[in-house]
MIDOSE-1310 file (N, C-alpha, C; in nm, 2 decimals, decimal comma, always signed):
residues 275
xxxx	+11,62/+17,05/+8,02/+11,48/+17,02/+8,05/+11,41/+17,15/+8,08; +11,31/+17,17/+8,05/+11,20/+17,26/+8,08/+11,16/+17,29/+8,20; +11,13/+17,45/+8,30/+11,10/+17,40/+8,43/+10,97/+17,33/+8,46; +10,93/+17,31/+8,53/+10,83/+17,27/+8,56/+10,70/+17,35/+8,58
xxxx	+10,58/+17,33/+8,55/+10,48/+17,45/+8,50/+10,45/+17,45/+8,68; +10,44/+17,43/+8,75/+10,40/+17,42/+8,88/+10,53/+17,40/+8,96; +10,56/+17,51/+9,08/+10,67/+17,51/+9,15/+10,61/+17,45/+9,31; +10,64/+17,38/+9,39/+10,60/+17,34/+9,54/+10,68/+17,40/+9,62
xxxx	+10,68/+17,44/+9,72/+10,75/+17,48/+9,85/+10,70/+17,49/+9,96; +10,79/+17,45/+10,04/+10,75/+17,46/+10,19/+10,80/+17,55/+10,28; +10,75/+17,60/+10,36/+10,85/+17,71/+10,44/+10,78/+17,68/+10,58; +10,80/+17,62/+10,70/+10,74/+17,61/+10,78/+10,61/+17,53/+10,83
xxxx	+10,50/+17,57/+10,85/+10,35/+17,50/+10,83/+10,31/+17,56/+10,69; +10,41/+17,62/+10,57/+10,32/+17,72/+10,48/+10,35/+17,64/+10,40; +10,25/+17,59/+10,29/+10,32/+17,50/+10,15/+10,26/+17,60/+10,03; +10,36/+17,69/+10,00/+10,31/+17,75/+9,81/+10,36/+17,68/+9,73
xxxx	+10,23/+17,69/+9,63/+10,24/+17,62/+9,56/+10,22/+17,75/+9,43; +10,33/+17,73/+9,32/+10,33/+17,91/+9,25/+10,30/+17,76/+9,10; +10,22/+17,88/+8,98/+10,21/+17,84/+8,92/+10,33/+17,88/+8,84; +10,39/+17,85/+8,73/+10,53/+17,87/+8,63/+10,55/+17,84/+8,50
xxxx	+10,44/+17,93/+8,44/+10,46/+17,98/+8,33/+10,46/+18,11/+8,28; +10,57/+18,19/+8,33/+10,51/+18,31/+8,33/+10,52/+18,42/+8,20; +10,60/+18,34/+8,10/+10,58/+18,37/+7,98/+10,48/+18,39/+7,90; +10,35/+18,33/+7,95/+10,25/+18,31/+7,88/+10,16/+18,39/+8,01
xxxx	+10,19/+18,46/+8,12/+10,09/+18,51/+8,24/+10,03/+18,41/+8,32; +10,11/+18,26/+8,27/+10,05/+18,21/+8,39/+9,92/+18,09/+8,34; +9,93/+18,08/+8,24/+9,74/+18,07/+8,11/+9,77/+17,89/+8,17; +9,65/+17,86/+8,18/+9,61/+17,71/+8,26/+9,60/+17,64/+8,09
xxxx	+9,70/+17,53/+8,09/+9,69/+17,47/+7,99/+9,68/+17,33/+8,10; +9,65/+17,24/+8,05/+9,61/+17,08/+8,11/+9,78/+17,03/+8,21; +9,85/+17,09/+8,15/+9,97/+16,99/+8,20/+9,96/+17,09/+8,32; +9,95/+17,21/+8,33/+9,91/+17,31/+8,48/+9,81/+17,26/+8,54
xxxx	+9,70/+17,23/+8,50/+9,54/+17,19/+8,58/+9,62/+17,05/+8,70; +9,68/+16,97/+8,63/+9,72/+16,81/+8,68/+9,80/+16,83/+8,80; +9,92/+16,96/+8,74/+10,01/+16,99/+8,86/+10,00/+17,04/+8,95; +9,86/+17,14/+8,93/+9,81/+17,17/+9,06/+9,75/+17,08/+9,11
xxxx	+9,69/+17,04/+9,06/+9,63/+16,93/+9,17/+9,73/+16,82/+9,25; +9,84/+16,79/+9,18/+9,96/+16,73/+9,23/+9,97/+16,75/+9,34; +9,97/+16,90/+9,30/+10,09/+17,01/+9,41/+9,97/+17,04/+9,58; +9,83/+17,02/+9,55/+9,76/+17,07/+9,60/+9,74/+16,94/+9,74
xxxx	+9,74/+16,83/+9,67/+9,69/+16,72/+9,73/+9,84/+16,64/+9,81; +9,94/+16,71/+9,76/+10,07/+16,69/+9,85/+10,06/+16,77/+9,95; +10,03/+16,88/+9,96/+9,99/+16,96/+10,10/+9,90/+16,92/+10,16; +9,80/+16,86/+10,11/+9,67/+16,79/+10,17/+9,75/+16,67/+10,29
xxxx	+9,82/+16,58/+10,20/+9,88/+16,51/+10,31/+9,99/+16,51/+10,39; +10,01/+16,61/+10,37/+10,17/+16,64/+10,45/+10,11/+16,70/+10,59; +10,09/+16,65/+10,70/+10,10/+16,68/+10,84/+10,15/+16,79/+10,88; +10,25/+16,81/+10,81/+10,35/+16,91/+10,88/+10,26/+17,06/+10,79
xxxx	+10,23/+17,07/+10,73/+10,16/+17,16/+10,63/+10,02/+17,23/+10,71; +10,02/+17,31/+10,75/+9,86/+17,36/+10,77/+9,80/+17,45/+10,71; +9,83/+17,57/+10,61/+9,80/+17,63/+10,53/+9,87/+17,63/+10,44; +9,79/+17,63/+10,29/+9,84/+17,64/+10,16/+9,82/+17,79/+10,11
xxxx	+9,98/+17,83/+10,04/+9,95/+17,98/+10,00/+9,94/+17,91/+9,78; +9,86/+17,97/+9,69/+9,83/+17,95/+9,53/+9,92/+18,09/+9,53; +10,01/+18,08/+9,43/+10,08/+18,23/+9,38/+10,11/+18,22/+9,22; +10,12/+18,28/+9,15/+10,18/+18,34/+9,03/+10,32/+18,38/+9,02
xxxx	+10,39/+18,28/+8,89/+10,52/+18,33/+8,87/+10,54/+18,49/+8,81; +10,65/+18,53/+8,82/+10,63/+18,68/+8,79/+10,56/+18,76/+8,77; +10,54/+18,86/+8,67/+10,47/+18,98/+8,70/+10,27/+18,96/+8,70; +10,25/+18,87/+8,67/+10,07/+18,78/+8,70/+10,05/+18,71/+8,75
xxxx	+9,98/+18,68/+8,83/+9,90/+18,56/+8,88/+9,84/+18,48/+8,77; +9,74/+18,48/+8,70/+9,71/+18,41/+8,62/+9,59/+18,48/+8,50; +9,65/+18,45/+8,38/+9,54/+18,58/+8,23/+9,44/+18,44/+8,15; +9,43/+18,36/+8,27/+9,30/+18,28/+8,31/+9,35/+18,14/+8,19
xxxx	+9,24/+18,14/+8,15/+9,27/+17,96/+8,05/+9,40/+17,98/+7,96; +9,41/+17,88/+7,89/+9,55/+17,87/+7,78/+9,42/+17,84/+7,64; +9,43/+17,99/+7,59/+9,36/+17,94/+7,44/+9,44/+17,97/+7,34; +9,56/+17,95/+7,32/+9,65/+17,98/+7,21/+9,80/+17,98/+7,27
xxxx	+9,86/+17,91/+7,34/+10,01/+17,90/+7,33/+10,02/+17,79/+7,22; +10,17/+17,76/+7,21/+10,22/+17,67/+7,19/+10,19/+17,55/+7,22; +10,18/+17,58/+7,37/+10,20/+17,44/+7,49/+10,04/+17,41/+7,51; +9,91/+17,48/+7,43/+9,84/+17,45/+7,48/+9,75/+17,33/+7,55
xxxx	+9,80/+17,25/+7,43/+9,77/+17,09/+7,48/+9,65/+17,07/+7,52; +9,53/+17,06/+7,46/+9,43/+17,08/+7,48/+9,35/+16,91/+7,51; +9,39/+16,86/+7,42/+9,36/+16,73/+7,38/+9,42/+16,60/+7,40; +9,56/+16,65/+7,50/+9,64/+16,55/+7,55/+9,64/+16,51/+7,69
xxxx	+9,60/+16,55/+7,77/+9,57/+16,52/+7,90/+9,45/+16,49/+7,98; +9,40/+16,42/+7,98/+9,25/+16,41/+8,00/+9,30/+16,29/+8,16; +9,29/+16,27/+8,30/+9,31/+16,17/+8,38/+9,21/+16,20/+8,48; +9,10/+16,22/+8,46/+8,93/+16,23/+8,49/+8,97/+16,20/+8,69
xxxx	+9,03/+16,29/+8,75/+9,04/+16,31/+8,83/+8,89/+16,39/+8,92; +8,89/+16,45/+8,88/+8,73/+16,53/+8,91/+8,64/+16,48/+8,89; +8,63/+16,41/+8,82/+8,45/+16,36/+8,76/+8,52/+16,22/+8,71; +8,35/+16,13/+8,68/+8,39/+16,03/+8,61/+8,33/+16,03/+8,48
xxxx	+8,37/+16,09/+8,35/+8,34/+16,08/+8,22/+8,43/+16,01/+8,10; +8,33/+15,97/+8,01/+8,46/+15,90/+7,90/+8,51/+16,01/+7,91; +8,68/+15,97/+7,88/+8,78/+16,06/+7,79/+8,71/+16,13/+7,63; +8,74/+16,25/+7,64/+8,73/+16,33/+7,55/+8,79/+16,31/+7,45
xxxx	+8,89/+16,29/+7,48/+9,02/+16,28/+7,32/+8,98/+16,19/+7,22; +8,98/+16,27/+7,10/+8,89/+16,23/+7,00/+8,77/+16,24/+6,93; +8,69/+16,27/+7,06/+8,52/+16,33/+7,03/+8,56/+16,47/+6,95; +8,42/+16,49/+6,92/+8,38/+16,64/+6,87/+8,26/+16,70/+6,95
xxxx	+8,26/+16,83/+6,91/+8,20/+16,88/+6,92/+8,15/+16,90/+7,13; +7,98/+16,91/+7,14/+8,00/+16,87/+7,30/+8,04/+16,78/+7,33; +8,03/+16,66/+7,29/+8,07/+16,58/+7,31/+8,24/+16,58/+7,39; +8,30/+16,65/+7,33/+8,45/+16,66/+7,39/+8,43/+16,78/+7,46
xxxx	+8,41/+16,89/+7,43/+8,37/+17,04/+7,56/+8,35/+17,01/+7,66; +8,23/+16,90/+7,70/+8,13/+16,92/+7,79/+8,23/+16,85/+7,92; +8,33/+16,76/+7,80/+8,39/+16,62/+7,90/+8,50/+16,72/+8,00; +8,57/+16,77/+7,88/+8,72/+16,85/+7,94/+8,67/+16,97/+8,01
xxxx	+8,60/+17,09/+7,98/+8,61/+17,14/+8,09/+8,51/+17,13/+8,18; +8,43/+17,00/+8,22/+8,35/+16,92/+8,34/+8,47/+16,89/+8,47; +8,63/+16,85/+8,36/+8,68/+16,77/+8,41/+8,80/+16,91/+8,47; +8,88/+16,95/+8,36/+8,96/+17,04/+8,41/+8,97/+17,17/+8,44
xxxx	+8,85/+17,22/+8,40/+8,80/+17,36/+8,50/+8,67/+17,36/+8,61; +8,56/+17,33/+8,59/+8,45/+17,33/+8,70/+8,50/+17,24/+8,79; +8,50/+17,09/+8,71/+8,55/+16,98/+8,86/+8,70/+17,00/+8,92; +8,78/+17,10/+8,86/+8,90/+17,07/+8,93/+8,84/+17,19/+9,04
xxxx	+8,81/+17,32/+9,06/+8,80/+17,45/+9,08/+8,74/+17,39/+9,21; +8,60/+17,31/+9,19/+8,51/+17,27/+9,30/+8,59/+17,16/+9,41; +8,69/+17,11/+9,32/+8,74/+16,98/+9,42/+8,89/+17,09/+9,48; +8,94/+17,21/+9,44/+9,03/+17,27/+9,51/+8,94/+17,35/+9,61
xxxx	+8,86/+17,38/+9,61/+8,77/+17,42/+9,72/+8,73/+17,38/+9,86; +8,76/+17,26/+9,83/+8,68/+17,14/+9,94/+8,81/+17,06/+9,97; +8,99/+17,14/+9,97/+9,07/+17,09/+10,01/+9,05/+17,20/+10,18; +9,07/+17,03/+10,23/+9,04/+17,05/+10,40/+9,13/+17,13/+10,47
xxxx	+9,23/+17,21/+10,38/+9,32/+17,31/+10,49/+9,28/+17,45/+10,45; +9,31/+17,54/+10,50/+9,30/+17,70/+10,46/+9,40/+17,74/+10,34; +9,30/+17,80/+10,22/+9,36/+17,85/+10,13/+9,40/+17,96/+10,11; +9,48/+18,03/+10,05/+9,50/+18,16/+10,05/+9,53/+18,18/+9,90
xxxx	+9,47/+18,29/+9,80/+9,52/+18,28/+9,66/+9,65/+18,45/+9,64; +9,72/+18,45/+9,66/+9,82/+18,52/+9,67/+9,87/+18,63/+9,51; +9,77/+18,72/+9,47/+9,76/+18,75/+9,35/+9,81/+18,91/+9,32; +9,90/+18,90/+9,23/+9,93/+19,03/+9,13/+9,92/+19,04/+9,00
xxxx	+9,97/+19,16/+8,94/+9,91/+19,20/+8,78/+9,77/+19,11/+8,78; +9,76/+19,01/+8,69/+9,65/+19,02/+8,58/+9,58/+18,87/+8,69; +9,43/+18,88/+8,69/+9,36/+18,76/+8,74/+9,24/+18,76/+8,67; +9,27/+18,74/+8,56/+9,17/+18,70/+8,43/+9,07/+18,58/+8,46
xxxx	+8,93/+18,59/+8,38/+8,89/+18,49/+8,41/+8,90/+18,38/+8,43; +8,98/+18,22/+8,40/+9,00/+18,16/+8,46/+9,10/+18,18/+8,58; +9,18/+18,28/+8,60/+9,26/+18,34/+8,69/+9,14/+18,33/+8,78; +9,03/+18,43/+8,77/+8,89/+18,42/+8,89/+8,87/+18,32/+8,95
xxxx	+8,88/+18,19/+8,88/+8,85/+18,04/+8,92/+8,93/+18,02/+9,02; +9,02/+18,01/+9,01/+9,18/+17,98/+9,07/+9,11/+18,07/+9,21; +9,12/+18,17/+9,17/+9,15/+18,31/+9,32/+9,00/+18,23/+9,41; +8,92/+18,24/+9,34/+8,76/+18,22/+9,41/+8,76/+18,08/+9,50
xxxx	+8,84/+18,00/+9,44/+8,84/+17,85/+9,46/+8,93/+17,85/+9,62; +9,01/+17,95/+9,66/+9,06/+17,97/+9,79/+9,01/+18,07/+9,85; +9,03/+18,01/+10,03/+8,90/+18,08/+10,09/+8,94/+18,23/+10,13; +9,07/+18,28/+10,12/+9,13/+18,39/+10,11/+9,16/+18,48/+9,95
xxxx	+9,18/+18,56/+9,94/+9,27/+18,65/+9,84/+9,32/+18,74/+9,92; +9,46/+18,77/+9,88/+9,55/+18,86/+9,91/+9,56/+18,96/+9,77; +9,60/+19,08/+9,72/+9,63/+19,12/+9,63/+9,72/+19,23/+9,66; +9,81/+19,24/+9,57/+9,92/+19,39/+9,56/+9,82/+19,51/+9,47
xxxx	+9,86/+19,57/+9,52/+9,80/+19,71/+9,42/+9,77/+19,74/+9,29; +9,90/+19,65/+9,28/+9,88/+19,63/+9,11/+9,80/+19,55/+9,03; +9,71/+19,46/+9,13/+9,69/+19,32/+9,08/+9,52/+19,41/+8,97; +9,45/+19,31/+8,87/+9,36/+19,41/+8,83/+9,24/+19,23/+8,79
xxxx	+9,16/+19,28/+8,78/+9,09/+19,16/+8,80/+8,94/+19,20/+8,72; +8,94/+19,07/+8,62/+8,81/+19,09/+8,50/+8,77/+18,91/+8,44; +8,68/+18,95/+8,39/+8,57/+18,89/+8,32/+8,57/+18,88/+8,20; +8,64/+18,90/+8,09/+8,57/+18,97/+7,95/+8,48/+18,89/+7,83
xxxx	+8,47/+18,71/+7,89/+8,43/+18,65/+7,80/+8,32/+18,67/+7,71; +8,25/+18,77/+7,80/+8,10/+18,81/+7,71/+8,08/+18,84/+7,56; +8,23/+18,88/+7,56/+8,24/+18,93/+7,42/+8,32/+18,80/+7,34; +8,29/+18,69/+7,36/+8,30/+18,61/+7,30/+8,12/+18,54/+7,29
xxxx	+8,05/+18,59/+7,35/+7,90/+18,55/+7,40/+7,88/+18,47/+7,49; +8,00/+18,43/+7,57/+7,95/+18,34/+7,67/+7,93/+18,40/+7,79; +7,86/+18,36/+7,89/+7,81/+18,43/+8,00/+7,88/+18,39/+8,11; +8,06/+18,42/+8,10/+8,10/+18,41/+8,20/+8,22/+18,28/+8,24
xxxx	+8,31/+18,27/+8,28/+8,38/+18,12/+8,29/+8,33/+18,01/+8,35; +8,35/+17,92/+8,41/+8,31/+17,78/+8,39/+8,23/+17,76/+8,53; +8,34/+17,81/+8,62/+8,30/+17,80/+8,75/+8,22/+17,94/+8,78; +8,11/+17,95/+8,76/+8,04/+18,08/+8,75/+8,02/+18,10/+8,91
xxxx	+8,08/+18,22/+9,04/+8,06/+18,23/+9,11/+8,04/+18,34/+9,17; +8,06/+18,42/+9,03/+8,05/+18,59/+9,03/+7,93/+18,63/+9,17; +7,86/+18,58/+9,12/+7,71/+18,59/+9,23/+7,75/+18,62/+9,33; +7,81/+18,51/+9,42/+7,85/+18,48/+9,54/+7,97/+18,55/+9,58
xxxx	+8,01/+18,60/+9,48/+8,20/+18,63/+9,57/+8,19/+18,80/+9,54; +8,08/+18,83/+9,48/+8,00/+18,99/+9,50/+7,91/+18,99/+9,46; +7,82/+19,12/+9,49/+7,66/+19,15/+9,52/+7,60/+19,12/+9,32; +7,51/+19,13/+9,33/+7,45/+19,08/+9,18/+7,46/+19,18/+9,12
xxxx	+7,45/+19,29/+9,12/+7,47/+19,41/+9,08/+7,63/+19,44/+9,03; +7,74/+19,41/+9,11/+7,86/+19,42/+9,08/+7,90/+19,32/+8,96; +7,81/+19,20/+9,00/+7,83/+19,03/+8,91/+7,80/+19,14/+8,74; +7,71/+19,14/+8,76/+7,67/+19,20/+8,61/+7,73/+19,29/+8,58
xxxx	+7,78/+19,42/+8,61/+7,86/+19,51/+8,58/+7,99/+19,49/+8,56; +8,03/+19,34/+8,62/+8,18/+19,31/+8,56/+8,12/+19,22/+8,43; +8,10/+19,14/+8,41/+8,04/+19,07/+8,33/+7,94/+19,16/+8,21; +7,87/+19,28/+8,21/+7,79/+19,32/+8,09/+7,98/+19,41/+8,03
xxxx	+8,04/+19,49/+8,10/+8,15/+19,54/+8,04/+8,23/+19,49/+8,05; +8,28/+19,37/+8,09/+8,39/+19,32/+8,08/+8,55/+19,37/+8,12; +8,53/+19,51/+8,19/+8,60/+19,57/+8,25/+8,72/+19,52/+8,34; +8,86/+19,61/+8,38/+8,94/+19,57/+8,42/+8,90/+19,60/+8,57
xxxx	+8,90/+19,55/+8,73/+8,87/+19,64/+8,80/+9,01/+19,63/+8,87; +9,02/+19,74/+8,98/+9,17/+19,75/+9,03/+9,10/+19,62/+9,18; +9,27/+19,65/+9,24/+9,25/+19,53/+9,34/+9,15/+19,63/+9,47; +9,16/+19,78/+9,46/+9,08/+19,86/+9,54/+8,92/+19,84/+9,53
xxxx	+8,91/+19,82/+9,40/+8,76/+19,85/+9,40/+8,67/+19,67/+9,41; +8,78/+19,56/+9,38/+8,77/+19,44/+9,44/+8,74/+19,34/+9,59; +8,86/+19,52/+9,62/+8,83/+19,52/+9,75/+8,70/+19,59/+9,81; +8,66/+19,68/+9,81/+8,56/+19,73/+9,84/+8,36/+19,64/+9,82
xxxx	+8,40/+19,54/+9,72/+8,31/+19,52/+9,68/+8,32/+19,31/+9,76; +8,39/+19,31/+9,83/+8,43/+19,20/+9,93/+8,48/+19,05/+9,83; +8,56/+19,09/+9,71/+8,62/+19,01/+9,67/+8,75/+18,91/+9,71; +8,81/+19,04/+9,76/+8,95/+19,01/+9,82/+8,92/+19,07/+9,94
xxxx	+9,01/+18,98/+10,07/+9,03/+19,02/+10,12/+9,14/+19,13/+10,20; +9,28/+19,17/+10,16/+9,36/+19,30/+10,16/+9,43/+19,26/+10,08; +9,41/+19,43/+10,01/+9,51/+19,52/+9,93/+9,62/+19,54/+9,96; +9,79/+19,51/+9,95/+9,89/+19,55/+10,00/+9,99/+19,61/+9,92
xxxx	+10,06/+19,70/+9,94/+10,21/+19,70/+9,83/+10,25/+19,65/+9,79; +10,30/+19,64/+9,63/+10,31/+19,45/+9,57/+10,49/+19,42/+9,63; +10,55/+19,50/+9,70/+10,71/+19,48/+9,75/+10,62/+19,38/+9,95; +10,54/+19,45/+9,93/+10,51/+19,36/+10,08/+10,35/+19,22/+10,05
xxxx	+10,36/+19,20/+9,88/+10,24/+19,10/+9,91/+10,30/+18,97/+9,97; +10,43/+18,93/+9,98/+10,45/+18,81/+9,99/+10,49/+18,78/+10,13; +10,53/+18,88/+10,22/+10,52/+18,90/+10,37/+10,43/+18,92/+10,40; +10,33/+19,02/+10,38/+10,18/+19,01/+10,42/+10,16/+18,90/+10,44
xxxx	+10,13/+18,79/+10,33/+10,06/+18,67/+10,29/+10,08/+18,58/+10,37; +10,25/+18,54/+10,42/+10,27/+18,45/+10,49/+10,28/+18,47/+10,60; +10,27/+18,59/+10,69/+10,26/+18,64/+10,81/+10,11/+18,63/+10,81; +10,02/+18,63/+10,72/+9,90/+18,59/+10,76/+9,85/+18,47/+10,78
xxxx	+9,92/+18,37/+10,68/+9,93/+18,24/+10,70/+9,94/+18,19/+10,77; +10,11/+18,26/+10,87/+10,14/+18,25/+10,97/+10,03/+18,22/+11,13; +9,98/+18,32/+11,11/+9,86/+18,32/+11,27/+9,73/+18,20/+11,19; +9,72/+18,20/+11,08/+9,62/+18,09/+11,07/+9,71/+17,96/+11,07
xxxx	+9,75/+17,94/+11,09/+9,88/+17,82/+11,12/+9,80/+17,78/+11,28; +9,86/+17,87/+11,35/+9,87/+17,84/+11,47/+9,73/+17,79/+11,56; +9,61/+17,78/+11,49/+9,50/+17,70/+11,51/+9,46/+17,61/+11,46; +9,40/+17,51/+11,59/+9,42/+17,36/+11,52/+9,37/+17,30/+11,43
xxxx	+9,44/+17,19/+11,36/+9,39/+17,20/+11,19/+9,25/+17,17/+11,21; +9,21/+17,08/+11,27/+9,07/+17,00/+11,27/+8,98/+17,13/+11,26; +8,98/+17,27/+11,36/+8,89/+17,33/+11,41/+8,90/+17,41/+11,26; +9,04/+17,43/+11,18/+9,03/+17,50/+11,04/+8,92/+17,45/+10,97
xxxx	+8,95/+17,29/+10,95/+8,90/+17,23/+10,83/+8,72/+17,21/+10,82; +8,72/+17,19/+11,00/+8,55/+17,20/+11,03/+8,53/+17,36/+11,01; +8,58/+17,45/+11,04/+8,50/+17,58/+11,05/+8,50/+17,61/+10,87; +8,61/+17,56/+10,84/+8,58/+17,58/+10,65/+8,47/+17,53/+10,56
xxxx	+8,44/+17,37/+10,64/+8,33/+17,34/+10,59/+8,21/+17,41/+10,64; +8,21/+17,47/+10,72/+8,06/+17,51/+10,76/+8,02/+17,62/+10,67; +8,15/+17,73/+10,63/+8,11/+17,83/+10,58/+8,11/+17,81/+10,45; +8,17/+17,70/+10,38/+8,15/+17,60/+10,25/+8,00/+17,62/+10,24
xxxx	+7,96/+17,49/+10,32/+7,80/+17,49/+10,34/+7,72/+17,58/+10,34; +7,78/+17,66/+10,42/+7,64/+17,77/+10,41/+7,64/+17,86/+10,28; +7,75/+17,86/+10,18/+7,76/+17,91/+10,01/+7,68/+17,78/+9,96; +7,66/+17,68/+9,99/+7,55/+17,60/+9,96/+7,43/+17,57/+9,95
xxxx	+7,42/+17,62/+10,06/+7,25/+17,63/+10,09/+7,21/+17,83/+10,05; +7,33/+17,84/+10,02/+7,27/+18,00/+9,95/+7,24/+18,00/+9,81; +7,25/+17,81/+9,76/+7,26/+17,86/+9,62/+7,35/+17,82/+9,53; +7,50/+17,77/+9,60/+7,57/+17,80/+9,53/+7,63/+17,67/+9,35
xxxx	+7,64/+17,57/+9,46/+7,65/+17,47/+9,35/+7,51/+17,46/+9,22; +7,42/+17,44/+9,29/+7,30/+17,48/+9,18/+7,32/+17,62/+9,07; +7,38/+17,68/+9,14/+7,40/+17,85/+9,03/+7,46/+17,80/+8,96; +7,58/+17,72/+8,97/+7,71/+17,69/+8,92/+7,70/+17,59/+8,80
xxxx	+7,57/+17,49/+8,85/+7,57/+17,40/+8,75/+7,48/+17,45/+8,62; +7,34/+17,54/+8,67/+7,28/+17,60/+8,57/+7,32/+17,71/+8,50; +7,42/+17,77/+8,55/+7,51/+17,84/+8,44/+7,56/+17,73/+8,32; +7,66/+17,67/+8,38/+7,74/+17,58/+8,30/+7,65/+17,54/+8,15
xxxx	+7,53/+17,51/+8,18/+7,45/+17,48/+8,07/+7,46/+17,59/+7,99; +7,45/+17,70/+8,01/+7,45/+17,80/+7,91/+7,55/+17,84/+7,92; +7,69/+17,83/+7,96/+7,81/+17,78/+7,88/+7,84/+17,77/+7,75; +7,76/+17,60/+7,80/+7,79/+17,50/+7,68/+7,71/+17,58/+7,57
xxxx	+7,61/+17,61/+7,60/+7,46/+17,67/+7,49/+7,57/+17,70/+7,39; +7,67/+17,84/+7,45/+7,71/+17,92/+7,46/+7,82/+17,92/+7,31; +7,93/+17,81/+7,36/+8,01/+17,78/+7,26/+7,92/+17,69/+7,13; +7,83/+17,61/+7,16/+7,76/+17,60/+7,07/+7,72/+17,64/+7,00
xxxx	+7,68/+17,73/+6,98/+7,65/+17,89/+6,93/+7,69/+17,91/+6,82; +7,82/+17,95/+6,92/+7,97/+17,96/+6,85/+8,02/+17,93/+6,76; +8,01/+17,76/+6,74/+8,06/+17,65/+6,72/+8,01/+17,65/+6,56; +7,85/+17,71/+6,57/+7,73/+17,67/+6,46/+7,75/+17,78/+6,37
xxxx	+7,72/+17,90/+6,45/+7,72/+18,01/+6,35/+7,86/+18,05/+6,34; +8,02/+18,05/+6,39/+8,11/+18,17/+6,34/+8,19/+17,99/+6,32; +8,18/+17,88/+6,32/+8,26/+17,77/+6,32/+8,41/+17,79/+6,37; +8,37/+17,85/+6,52/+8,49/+17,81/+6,64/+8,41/+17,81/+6,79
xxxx	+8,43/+17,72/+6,82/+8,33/+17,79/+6,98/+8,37/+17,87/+7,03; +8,49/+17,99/+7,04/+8,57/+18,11/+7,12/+8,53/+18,18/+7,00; +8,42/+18,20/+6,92/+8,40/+18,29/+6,84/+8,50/+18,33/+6,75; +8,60/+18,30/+6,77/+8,70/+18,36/+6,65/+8,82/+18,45/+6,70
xxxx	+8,76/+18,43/+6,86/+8,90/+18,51/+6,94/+8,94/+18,45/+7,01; +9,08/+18,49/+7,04/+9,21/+18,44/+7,09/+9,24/+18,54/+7,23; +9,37/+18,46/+7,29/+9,43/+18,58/+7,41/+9,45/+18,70/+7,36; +9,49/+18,74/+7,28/+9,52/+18,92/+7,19/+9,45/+18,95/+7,14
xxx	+9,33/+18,91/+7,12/+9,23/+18,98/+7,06/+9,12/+19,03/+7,18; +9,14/+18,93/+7,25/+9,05/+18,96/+7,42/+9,12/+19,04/+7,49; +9,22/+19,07/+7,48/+9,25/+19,19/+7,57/+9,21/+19,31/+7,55
């Protein structure tokens, strides 16, 4: 049997939860989207659990969506967890776009956000655009030195991944300069620009992480989950879900476009040709 694309663990009050595919960097194909959420909402209820650490199997965290494995599985998973829309499978065109990633990137990203414990996204090598989703969607980042962190969809014409939060998780100025170049940035200059919060040795990210875990453990959950929501909120009344949804339309514009003039919505590029 095949391992499992999502690993669970517990170590104490800490529950990681590592994504596991790391053949492919980790790339979010549907049977991953499900298992995280599995994985996410069994910490949610486990008592004994007060902080969740997100990590990456070997050498990445995550080289963002799955547009070309094997396993991509695009059109087989659809269990409208997030939202309530027909099932896609089968439609064309937006009709199916608009369903699946409503369902398994923006509404999953937004509903791991608004899980009531303290997140922490635990990241090295590559945190590619939907990798950003993942990292942004917990209220921490940790990164090793090595970890490098980008945007490049533009050069497919789209303005950015799903859960567009660039805005908010740095100044507008930085939003656009990762996004007009598409550039790799290191976990330093991530850091500087208040993406992540610490840069460590990648031999000490995983001690770091849970020794930080550790002291946010030790405060009580209610006061976590209320002081989370507040600072939730206040990314709300700055703006935030409205940014997120009026992007999304130009998204969709987006692969439309795509769809009309080169007849693929990803414009005709793949993981190897985006790098």
């Amino acid at each position: 049997m095949s391992a499992p694309v999502v690993d669970y663990r517990v170590d104490g009050p800490v529950a990681t939860i590592t994504m596991n595919r790391p053949a492919y960097r980790n790339a979010q194909n549907s049977a991953m989207t499900y298992a995280l959420d599995d994985a996410f909402t069994r910490a949610v209820d486990d008592d004994a659990v007060t902080v969740i650490v997100l990590a990456g199997a070997g050498d990445h965290f995550s080289a963002g969506h799955d547009i070309g494995t094997p396993e991509r599985d695009a059109d087989q998973t659809f269990e409208r967890r997030a939202v309530i829309w027909w099932d896609h499978v089968g439609r064309q065109g937006v009709d199916s776009r608009l369903a699946r990633e409503s369902e398994v990137y923006l509404g999953m990203c937004r509903r791991w956000r608004e899980v009531p414990k303290p997140t922490i996204a635990m990241v090295q090598g590559a945190c590619i655009a939907g990798g950003l989703m993942l990292a942004w969607s917990c209220d921490f980042v940790v990164a090793s030195d090595d970890a490098f962190f980008s945007d490049p969809v533009v050069r497919m014409g789209i303005p950015g991944v799903e859960y567009f939060a660039h805005a908010w998780q740095m100044n507008p100025r930085a939003a656009k300069e990762l996004l007009f170049t598409g550039d790799r940035w290191s976990a330093d200059r991530a850091h500087q620009l208040g993406m992540v919060n610490h840069v460590v040795p990648r031999a000490e990210l995983v001690s770091f992480t849970h020794a930080l875990a550790g002291r946010i453990s030790a405060m009580p959950p209610l006061g976590l989950a209320l002081a989370k929501k507040a600072v939730n909120q206040a990314e709300e009344l700055q703006g935030l879900r409205a940014g997120i949804d009026s992007v999304f339309g130009l998204h969709h514009a987006a692969h439309a476009h795509n769809a009309e003039v080169a007849g693929d919505a990803l414009a005709g590029l793949d993981a190897r040709t985006m790098r």
